[in-house]
C-alpha positions as a Markdown table, in Angstrom:
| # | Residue | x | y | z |
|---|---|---|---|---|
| 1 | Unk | 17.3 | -60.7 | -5.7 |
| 2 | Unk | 18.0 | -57.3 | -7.5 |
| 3 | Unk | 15.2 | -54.7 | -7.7 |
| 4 | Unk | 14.7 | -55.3 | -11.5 |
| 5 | Unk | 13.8 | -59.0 | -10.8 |
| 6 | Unk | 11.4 | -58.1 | -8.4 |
| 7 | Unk | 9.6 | -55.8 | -10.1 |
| 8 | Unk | 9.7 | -58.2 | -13.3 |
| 9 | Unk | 8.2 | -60.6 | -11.0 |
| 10 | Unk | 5.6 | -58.5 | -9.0 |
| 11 | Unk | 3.9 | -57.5 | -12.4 |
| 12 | Unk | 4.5 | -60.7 | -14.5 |
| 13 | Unk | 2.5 | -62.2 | -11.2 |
| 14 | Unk | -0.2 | -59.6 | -11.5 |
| 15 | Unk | 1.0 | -58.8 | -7.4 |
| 16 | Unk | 1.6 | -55.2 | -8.7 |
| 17 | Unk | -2.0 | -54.4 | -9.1 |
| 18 | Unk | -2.9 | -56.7 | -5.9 |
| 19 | Unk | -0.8 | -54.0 | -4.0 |
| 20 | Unk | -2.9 | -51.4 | -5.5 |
| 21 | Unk | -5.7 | -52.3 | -4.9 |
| 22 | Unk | -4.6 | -52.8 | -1.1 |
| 23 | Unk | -4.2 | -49.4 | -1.1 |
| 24 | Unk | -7.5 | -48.6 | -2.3 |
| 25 | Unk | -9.1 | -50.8 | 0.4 |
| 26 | Unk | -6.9 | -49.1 | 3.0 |
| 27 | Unk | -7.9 | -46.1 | 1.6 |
| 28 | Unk | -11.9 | -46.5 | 1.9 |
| 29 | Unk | -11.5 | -48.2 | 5.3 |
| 30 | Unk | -9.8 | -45.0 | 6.5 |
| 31 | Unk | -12.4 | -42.8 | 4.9 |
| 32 | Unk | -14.7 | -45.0 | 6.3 |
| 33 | Unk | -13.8 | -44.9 | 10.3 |
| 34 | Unk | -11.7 | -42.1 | 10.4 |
| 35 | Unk | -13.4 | -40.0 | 8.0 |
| 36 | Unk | -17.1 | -40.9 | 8.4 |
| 37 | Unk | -17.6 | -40.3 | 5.4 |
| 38 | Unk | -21.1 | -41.7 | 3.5 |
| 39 | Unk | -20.7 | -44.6 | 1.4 |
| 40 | Unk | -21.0 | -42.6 | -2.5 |
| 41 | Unk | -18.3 | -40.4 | -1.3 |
| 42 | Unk | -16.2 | -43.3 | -1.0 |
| 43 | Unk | -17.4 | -46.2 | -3.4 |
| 44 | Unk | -18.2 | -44.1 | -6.6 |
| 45 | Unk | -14.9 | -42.4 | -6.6 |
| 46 | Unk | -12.8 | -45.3 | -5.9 |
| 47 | Unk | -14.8 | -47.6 | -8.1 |
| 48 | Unk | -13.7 | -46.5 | -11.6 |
| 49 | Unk | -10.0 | -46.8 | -10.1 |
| 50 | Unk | -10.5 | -50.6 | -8.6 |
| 51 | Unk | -11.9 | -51.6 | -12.1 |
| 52 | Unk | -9.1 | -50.2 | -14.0 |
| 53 | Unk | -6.4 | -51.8 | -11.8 |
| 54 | Unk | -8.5 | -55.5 | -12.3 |
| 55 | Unk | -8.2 | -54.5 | -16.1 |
| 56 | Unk | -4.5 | -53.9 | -15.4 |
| 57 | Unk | -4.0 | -57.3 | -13.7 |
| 58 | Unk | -6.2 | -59.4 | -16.4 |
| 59 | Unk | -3.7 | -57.9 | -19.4 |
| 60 | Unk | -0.8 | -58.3 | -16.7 |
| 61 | Unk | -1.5 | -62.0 | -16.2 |
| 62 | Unk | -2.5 | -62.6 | -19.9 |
| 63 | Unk | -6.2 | -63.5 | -19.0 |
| 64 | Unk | -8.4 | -63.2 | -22.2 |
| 65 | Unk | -8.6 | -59.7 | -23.7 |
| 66 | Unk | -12.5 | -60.3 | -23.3 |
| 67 | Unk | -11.7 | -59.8 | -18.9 |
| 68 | Unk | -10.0 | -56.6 | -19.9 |
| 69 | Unk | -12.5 | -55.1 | -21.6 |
| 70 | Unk | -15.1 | -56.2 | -19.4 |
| 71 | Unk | -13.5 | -54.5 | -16.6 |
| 72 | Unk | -12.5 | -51.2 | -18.5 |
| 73 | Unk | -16.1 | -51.2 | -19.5 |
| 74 | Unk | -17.5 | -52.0 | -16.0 |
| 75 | Unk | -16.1 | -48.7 | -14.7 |
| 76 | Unk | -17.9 | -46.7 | -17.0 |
| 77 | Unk | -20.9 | -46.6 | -14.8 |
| 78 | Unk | -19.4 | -45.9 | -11.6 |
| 79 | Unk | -17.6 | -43.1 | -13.2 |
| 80 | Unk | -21.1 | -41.2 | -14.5 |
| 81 | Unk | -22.8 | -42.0 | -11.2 |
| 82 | Unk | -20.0 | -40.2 | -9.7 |
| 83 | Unk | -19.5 | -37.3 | -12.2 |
| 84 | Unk | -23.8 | -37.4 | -12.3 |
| 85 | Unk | -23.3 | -37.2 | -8.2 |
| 86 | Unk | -21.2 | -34.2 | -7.8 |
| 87 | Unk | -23.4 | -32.8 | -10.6 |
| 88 | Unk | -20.6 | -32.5 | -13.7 |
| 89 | Unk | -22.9 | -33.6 | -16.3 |
């Protein structure tokens, strides 16, 4: 199988954001136990992100455009929360 065929196929599956958001759970398990670090210093940053890749893999997988949106707006929060955290706005 050539490299062009599996990439077709990891994002016409949807597999391509499934692999990223692996990396964002590796990434907050490290932070986590490694890092110690407190939950918001994990969750709110990495929230926005996980949303948008779920956005990603609804318009990837041709779920309704109603999923998309619902995720792209669902990150809105986490994002002010975290902006509102580390006192930006």
């Amino acid at each position: 199988m050539s490299l062009h065929a599996i990439g077709a196929t990891l994002f016409a599956s949807g597999r391509a954001a499934d692999i990223v958001l692996g990396v964002f759970l590796v990434e907050a398990i490290y932070l986590f136990a490694v890092r110690h670090r407190p939950a918001p210093d994990v969750l709110l940053p990495l929230a926005p992100g996980v949303f948008f890749v779920l956005a990603l893999r609804a318009a990837l997988t041709q779920e309704k455009w109603e999923w998309v949106a619902i995720f792209v707006a669902a990150s809105l929060p986490f994002h002010l929360a975290d902006l509102r955290r580390r006192r930006l706005i």
